[in-house]
Z-matrix of the N, CA and C atoms (Angstrom, degrees):
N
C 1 1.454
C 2 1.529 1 109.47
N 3 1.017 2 113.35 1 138.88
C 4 1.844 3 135.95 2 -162.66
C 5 2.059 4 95.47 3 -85.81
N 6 1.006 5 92.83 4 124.42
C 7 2.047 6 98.93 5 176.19
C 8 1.355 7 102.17 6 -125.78
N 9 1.464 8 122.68 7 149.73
C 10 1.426 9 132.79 8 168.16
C 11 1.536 10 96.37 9 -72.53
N 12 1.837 11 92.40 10 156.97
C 13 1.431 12 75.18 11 154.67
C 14 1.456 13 140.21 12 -98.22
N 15 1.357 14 148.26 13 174.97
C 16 1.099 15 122.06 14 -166.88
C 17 1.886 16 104.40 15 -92.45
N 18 1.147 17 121.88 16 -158.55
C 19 1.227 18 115.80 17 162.13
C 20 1.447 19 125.15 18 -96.64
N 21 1.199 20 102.13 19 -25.21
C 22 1.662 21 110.05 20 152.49
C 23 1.407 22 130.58 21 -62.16
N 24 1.965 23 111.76 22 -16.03
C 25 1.557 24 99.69 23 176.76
C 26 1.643 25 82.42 24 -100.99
N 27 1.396 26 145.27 25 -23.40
C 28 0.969 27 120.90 26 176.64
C 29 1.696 28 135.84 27 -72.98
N 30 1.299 29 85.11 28 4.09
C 31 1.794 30 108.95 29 -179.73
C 32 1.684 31 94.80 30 -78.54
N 33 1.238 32 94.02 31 -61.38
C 34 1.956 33 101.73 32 -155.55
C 35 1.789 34 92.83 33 -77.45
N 36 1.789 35 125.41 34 -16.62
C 37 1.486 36 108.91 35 176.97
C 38 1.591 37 83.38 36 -71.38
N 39 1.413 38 133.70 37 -56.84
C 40 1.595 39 119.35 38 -160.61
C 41 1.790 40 117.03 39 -38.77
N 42 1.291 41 83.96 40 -42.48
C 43 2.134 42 101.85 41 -162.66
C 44 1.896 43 92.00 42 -72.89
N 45 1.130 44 107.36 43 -39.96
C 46 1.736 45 107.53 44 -171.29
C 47 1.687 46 109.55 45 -78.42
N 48 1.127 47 119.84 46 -34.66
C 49 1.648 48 137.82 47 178.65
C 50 1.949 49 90.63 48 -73.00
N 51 1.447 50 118.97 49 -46.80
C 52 1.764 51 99.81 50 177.93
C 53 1.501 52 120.21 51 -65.56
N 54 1.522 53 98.25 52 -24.02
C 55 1.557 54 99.50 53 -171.21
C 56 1.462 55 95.58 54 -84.34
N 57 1.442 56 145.60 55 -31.65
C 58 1.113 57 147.54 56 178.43
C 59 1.511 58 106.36 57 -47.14
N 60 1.222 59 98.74 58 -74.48
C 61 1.558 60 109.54 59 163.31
C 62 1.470 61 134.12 60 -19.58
N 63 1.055 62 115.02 61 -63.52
C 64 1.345 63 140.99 62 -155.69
C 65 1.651 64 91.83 63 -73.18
N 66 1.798 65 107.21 64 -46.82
C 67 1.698 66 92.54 65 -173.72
C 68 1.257 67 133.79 66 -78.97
N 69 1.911 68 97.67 67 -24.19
C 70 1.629 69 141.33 68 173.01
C 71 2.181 70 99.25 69 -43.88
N 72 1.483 71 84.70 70 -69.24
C 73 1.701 72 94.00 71 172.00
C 74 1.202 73 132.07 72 -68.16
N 75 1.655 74 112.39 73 -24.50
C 76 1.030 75 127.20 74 -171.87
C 77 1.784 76 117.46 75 62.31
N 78 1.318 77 99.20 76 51.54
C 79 1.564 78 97.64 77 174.44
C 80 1.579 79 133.81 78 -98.80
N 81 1.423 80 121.75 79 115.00
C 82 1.443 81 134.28 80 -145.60
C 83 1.473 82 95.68 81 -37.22
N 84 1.507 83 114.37 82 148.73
C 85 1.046 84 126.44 83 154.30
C 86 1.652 85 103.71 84 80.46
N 87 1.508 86 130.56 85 -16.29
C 88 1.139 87 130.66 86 -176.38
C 89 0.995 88 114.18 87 81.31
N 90 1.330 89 145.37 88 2.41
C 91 1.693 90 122.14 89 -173.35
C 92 1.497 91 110.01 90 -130.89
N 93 1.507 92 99.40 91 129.18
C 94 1.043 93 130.85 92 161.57
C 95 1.317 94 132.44 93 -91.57
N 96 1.614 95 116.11 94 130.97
C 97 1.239 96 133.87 95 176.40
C 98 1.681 97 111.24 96 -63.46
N 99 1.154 98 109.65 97 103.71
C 100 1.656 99 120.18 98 171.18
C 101 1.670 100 112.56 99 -43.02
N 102 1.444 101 108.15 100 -35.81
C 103 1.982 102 117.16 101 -165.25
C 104 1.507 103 86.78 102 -134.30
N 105 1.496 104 115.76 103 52.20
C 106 1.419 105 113.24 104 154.02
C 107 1.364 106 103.08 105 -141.88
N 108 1.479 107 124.21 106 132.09
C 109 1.320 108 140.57 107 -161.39
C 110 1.739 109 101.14 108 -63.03
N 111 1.459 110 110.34 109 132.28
C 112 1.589 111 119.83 110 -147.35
C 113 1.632 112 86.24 111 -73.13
N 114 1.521 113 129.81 112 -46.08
C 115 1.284 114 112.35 113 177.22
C 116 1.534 115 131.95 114 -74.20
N 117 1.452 116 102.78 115 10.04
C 118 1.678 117 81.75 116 158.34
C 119 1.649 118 117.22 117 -91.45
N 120 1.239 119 114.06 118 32.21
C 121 1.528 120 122.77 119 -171.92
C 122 1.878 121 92.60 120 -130.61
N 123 1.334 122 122.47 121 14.98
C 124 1.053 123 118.53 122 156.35
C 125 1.870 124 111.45 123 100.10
N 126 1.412 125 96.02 124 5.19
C 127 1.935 126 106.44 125 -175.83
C 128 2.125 127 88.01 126 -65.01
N 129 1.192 128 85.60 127 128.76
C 130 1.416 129 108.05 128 157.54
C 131 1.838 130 96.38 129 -130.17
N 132 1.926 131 85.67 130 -159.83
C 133 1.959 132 89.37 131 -157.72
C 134 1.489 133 94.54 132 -101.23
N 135 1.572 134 117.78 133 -7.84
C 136 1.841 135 104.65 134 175.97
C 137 1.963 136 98.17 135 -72.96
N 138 1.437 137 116.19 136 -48.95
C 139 1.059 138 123.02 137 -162.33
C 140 1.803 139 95.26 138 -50.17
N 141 1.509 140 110.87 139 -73.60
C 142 1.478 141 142.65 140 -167.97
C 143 1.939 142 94.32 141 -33.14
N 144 1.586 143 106.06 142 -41.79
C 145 1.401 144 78.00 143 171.44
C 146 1.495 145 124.33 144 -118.92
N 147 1.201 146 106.56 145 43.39
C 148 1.677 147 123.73 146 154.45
C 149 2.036 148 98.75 147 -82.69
N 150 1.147 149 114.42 148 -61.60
C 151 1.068 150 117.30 149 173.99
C 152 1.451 151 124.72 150 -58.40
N 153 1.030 152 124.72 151 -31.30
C 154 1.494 153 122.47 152 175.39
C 155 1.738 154 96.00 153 -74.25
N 156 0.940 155 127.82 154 -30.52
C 157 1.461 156 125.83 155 168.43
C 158 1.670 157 107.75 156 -36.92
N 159 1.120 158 90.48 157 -78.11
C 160 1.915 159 126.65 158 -170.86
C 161 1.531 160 95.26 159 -49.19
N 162 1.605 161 126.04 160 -54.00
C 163 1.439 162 116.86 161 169.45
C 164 1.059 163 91.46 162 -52.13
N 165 1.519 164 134.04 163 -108.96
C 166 1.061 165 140.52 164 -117.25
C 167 2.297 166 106.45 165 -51.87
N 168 1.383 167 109.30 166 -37.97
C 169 1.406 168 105.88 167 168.56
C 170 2.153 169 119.61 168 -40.00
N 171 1.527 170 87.36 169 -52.97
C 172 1.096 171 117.18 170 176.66
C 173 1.820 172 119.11 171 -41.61
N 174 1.226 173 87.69 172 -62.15
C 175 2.041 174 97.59 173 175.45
C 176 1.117 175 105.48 174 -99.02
N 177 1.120 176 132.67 175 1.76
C 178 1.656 177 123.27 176 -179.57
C 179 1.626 178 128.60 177 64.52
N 180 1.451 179 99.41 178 20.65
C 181 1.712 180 103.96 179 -174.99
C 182 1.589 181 97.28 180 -140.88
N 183 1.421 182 92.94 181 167.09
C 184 2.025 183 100.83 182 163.18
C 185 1.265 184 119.23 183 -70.82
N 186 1.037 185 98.14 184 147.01
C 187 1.485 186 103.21 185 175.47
C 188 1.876 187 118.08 186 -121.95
N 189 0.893 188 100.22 187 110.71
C 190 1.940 189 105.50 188 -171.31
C 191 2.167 190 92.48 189 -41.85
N 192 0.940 191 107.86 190 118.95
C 193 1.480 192 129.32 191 148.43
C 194 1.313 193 121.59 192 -32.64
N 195 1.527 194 132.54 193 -21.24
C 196 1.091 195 126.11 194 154.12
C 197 1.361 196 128.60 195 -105.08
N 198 1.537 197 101.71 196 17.27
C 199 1.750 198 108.84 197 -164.59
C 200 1.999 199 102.31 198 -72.37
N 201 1.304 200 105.70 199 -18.88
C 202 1.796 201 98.41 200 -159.76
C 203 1.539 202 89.07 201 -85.98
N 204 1.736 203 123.76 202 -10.52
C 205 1.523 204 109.21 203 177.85
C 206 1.219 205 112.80 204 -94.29
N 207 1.662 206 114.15 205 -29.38
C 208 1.583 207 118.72 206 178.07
C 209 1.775 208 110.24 207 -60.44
N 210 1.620 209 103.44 208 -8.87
C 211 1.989 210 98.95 209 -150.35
C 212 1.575 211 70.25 210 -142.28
N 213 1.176 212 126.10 211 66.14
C 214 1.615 213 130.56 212 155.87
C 215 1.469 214 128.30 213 4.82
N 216 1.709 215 85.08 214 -78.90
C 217 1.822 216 114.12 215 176.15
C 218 1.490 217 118.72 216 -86.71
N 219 1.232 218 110.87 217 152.97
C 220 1.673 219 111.36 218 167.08
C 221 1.497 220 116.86 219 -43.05
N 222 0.893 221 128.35 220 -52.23
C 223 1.502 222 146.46 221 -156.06
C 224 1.467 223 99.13 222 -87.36
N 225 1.510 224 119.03 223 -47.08
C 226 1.779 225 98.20 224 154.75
C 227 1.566 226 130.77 225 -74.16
N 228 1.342 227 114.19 226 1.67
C 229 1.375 228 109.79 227 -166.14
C 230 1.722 229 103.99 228 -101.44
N 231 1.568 230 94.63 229 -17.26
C 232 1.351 231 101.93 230 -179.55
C 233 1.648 232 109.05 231 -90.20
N 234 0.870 233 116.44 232 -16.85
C 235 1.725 234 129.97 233 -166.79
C 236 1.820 235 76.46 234 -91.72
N 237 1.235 236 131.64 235 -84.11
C 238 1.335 237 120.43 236 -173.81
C 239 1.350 238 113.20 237 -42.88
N 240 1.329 239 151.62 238 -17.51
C 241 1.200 240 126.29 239 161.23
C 242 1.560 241 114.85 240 -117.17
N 243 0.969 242 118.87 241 36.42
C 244 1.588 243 139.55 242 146.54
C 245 1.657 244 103.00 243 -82.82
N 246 1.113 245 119.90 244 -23.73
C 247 1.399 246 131.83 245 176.82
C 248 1.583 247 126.64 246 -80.67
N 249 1.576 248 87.42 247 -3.05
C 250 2.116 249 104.41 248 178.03
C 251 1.142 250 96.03 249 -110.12
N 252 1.301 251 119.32 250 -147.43
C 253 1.223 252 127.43 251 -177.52
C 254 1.842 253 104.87 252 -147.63
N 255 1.436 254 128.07 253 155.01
C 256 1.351 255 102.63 254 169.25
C 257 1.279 256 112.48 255 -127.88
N 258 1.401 257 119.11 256 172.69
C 259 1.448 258 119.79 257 -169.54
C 260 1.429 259 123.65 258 -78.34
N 261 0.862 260 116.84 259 25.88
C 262 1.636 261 139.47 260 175.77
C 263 1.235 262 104.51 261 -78.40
């Protein structure tokens, strides 16, 4: 059976998708800006789909291949798939 997500799993996908990030890019110190556009931290499209991997494990659904460019930032990409549903 298909569940939204709540805003609490879309909190901890935001906080878990920065730390993903951060090691993926390797950006000092680890932290990533939630409302700062994921490629100024170095996301290109080899990286983008190591990570669309790791989402998609993560929520249990597909994820369209262009969703991390349509949804820039963490915090929109997570708000856009708070907007599916996952197979959980």
């Amino acid at each position: 059976m298909s569940t939204p997500l709540t805003d609490i799993a879309r909190t901890e996908l935001c906080q878990w998708l920065c730390a993903h990030l951060a090691v993926e890019l390797r950006v000092p110190g680890g932290r990533i800006d939630p409302d700062e556009p994921m490629v100024n931290y170095g996301l290109d499209s080899l990286t983008a789909a190591a990570v669309l991997v790791a989402v998609e494990k993560r929520v249990g659904f597909d994820v369209d291949p262009n969703a991390l460019w349509d949804h820039p930032t963490a915090t929109e990409f997570t708000a856009h798939l708070a907007g599916r549903t996952s197979g959980v």
